[in-house]
C-alpha positions as CSV (number, residue, x, y, z in Angstrom):
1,X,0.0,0.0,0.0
2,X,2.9,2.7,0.6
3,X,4.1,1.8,-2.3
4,X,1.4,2.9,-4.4
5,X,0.6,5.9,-1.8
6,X,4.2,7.6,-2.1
7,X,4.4,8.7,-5.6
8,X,0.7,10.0,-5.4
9,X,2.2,11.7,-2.0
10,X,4.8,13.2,-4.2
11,X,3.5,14.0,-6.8
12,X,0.5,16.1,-5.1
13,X,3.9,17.9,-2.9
14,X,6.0,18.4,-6.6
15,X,2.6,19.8,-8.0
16,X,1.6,21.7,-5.1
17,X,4.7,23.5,-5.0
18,X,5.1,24.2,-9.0
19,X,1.5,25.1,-9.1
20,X,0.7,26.5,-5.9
21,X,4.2,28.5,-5.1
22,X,6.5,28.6,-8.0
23,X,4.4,29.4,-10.7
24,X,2.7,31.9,-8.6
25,X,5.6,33.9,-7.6
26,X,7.0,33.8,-11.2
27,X,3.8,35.6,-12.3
28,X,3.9,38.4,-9.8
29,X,7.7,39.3,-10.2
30,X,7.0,39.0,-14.1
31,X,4.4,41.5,-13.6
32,X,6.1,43.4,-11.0
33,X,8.8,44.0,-13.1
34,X,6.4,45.0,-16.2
35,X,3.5,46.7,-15.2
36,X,3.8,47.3,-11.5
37,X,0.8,50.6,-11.5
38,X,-1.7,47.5,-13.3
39,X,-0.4,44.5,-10.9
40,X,-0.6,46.5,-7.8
41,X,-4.5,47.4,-8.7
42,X,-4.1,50.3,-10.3
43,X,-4.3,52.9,-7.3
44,X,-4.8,56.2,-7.7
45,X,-2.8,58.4,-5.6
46,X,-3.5,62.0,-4.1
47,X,-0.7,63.2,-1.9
48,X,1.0,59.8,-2.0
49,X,-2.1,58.5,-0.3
50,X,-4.6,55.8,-2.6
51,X,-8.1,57.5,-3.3
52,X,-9.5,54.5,-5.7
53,X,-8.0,52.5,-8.7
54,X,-8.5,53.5,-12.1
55,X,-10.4,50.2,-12.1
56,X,-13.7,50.3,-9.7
57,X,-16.0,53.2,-9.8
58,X,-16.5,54.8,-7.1
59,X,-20.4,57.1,-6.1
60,X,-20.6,60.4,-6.5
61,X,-23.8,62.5,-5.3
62,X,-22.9,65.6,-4.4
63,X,-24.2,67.8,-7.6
64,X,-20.4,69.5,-7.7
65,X,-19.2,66.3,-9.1
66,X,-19.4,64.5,-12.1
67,X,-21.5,61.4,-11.2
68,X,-20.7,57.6,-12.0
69,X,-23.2,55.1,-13.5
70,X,-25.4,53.8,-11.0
71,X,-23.7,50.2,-9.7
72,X,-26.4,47.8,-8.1
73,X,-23.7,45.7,-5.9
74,X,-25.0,45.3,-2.2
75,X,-25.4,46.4,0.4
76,X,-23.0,49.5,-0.5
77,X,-22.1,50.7,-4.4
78,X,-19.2,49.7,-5.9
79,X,-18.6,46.9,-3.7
80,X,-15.8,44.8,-5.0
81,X,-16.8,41.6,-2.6
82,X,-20.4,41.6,-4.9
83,X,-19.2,42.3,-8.5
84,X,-21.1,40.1,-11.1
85,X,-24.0,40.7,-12.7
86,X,-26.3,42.8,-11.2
87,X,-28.5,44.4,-14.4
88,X,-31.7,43.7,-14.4
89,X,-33.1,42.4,-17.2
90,X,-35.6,44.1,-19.6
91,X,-38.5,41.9,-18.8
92,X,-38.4,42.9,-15.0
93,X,-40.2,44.8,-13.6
94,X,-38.3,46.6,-11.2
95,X,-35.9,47.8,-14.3
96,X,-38.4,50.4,-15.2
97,X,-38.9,51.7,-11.7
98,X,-35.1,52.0,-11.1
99,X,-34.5,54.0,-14.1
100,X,-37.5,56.3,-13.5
101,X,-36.0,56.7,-10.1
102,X,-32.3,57.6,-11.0
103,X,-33.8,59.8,-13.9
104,X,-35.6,61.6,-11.4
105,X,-32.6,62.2,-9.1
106,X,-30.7,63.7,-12.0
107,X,-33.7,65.9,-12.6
108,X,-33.7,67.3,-9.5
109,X,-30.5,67.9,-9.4
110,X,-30.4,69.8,-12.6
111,X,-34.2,71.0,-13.0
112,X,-33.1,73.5,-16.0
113,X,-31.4,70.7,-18.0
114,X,-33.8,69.3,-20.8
115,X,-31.3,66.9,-22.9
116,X,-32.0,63.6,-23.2
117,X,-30.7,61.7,-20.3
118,X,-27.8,59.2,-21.7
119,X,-29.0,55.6,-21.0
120,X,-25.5,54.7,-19.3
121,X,-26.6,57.0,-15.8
122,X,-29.6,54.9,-15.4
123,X,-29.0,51.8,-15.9
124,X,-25.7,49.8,-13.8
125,X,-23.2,48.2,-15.7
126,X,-22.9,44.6,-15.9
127,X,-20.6,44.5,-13.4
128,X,-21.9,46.7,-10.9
129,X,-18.0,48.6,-11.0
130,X,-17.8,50.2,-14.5
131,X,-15.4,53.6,-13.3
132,X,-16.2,54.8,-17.0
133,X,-19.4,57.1,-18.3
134,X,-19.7,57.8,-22.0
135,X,-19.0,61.1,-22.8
136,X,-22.5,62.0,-23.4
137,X,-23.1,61.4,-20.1
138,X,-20.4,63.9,-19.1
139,X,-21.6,66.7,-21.2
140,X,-25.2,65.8,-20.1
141,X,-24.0,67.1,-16.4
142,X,-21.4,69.5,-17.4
143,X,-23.8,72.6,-17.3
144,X,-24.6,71.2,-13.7
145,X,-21.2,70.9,-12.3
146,X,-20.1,74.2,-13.9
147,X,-23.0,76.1,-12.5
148,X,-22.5,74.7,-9.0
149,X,-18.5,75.1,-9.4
150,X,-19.0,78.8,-11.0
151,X,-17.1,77.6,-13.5
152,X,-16.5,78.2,-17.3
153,X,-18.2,75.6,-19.4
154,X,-15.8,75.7,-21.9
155,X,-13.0,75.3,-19.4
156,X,-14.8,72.3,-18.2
157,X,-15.3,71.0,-21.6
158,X,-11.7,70.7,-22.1
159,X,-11.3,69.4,-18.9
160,X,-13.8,66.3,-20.2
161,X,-11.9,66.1,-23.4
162,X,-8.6,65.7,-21.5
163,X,-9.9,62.9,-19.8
164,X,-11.5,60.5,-22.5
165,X,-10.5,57.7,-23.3
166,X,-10.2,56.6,-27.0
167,X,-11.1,53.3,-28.5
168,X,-8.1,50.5,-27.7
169,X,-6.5,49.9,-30.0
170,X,-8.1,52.5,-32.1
171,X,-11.5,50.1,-32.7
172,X,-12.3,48.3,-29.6
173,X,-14.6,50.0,-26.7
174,X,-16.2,53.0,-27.3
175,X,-14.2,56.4,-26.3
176,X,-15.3,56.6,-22.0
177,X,-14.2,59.3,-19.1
178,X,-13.2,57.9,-16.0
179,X,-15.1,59.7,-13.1
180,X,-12.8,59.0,-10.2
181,X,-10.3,60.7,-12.6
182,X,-11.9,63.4,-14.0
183,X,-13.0,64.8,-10.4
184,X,-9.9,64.6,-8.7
185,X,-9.1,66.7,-11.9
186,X,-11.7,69.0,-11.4
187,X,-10.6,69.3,-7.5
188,X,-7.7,71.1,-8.6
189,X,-9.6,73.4,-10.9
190,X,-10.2,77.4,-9.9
């Protein structure tokens, strides 16, 4: 019976250790030594202190900010621990109530504003983490944030334009503005 037992022993300790330890470590110093900002999550820092990562959205609601797109992880947005996918579909019935809701919110946030509202700020991503908006939806509450921030719109727009995205690759994606980004940006604005 050992005799069959030890090279299943060692083999399970040989594999464990390739598998579980050497192969592992190999793939972080590889990507340590390559991309350290993406393998190290991809931190934003403000006064050498982390705010976020480029990565996860984050909620605004304070009408001075550029908000994110709605994220339906529980209990609290943008949770990390409940990513997956947390649309609703179009046949349920809560869908319709949820976007009539967070239309309403940016209503009454911006009463005056009359464009149509761009479908990515009420409805969450797939995800529930999407840091990106379209940037429809940031000229959709530029007028807001400018008005609130006494602020040049055209100073802001460029502000905006600075911080899209293009497609990768020049095809893939559509161009997007990273919120987190784009307000930490407009913190420093005057």
């Amino acid at each position: 019976m050992l005799k069959e037992l030890r090279p299943a022993v060692m083999s399970f300790l040989l594999l464990s250790l390739l598998t579980g330890l050497a192969y592992p470590l190999l793939v972080t110093g590889i990507s340590q030594l390559t991309m350290p900002t993406k393998a190290n999550g991809s931190l934003i820092l403000q006064d050498g202190k982390p705010v976020g990562s480029s990565l996860i959205g984050q909620s605004f609601s304070d009408p001075k900010y550029f908000w994110s797109r709605p994220s339906a992880t529980g209990p609290m947005p943008n949770n990390a621990s409940a990513s997956g996918g947390s649309n609703l579909g179009p046949t349920n019935p809560a869908l319709p109530d949820a976007v009539k809701a967070r239309m309403q919110a940016l209503r009454d946030a911006d009463p005056g504003n009359t464009k149509p509202v761009p479908v990515d700020l009420v409805t969450a991503s797939a995800s529930g983490l999407d840091p990106h908006i379209s940037p429809a939806a940031a000229e959709y509450q530029l007028a807001r944030v400018a008005r609130v921030r006494n602020l040049n719109p055209d100073a802001l727009r460029k502000l905006v334009a600075e911080h899209t995205e293009g497609r990768q690759f020049g095809i893939l994606g559509e161009p997007r503005v990273n919120v987190l980004e784009l307000n930490l940006a407009l913190n420093t604005m005057r």
